[in-house]
N, C-alpha and C positions, 0 to 999 in steps of 0.2 A: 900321771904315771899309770901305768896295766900292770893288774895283779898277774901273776904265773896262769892263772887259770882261765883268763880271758872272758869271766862273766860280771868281772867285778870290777870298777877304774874310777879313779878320781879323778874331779875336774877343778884344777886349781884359777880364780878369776881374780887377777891381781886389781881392775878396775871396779872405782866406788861403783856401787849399787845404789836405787831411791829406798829411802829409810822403811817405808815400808815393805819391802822386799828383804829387805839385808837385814831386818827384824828375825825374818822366817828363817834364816838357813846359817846353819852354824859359823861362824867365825875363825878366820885363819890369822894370822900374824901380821897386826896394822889392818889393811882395809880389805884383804884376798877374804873367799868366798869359798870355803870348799863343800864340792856336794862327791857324795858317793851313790852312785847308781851301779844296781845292779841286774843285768841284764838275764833276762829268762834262757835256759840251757834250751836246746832244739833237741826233739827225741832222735835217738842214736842210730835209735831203726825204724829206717820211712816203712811206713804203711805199706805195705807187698802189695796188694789188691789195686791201690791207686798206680805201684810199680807196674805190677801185671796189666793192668787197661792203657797205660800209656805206651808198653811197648807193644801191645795185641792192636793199637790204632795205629802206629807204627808202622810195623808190618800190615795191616791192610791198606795202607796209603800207598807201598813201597811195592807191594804187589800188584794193586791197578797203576802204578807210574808204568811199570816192566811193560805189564799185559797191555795201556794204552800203547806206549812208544812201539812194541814190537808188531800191534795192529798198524799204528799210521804207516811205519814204514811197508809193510804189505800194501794198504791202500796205493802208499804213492809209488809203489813200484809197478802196480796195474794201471797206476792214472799216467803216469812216464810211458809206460807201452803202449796204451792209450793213443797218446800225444805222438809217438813215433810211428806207430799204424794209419793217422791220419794227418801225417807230412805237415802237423805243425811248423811252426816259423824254429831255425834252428837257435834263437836265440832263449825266447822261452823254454824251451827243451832242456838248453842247457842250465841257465836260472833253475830249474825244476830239480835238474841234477844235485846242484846244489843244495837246496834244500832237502832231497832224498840224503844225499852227504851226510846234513847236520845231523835228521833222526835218526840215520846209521849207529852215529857216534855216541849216541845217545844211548843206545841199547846197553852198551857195557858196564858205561856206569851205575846206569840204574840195577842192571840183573846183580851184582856185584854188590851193591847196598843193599839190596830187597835180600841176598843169602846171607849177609852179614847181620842182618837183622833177626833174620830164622833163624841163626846161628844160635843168635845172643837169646830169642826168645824160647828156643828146646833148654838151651842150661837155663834159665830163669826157672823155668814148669818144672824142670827135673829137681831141682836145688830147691823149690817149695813143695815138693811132692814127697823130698827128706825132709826136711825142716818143718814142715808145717800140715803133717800129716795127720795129725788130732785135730786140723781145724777144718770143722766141717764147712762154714759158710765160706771160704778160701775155695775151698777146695769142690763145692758145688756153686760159685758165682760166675754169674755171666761170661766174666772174663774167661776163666778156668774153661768154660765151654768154649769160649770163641778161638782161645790159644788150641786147645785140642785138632778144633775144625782147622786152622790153618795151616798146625801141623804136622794133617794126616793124622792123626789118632783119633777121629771119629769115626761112629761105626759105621756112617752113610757115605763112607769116602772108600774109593780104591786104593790102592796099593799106589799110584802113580801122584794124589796127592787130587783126581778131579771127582767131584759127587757123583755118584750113581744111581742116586734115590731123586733129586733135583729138589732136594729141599726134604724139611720134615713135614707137609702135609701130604705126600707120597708115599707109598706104602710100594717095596717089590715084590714082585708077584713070579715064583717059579711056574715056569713052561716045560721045561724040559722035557714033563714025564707024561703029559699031555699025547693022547692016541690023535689019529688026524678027525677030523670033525669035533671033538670034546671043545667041550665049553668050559671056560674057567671061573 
């Protein structure tokens, strides 16, 4: 039977045991065998950090799926033009349609998954940014930085979500105020 609390159950084994065995473990009524195990409770609250790295890998799988699928189909819409410019065979042509077809279809799923995952991953940041505000190594760990870069809240990113600096060994450099011939 299972106790209410589902850490604790007994196991009743109505078949004899070898003596030496059925020595060690308490005795039930006639020849049963009962053993009580108790099983280890699971902590309550997963680890945010291992949370936060598994959906920040997430989301950047989910964003190069989009960014592949949305280049192949570019590709194969210039390699179809391509193929129609140089009066390929109309069968192939069409074959090729086809396959342009499937990565078409492909795009929505994926864009769809890739924002449902940005979704999930601003309230994850925002909900550990309340919740776990005292905790410094959370909240300066790699993930903490990668979720930022992804989701636009870094400092090296535009407004539109693409890097403007192309990385952090790049430094920007204003021109603006630069007379004509000055050196910077």
């Amino acid at each position: 039977f299972f106790n209410n609390n589902f850490n604790n159950f007994s196991i009743s084994i109505p078949t004899p045991l070898p003596r030496s065995l059925s020595s060690l473990l308490p005795q039930g009524q006639g020849n049963e065998v009962l053993l009580n195990i108790t099983m280890p409770r699971k902590d309550p609250k997963p680890d945010p950090q291992r949370q936060l790295m598994i959906k920040v890998k997430a989301c950047q799988r989910l964003v190069k799926e989009a960014t592949y699928y949305t280049t192949e189909v570019e590709e194969n819409e210039a390699k179809l033009q391509q193929m129609k410019d140089d009066n390929k065979d109309a069968y192939d042509i069409k074959k090729f349609q086809e396959v342009l077809a499937e990565s078409q279809m492909m795009i929505p799923d994926s864009s769809s998954r890739r924002d449902k995952a940005l979704d999930d991953l601003k309230e994850f940041v925002a909900l550990l940014r309340k919740e776990e505000q005292g905790n410094t190594d959370l909240m300066e760990c790699e993930w903490m930085v990668e979720a930022s870069k992804i989701l636009g809240e870094d400092k090296n990113t535009a407004k539109d979500g693409e890097e403007i600096g192309g990385g952090d060994d790049v430094e920007i450099t204003a021109v603006d105020n630069l007379a004509d011939g000055e050196a910077f």
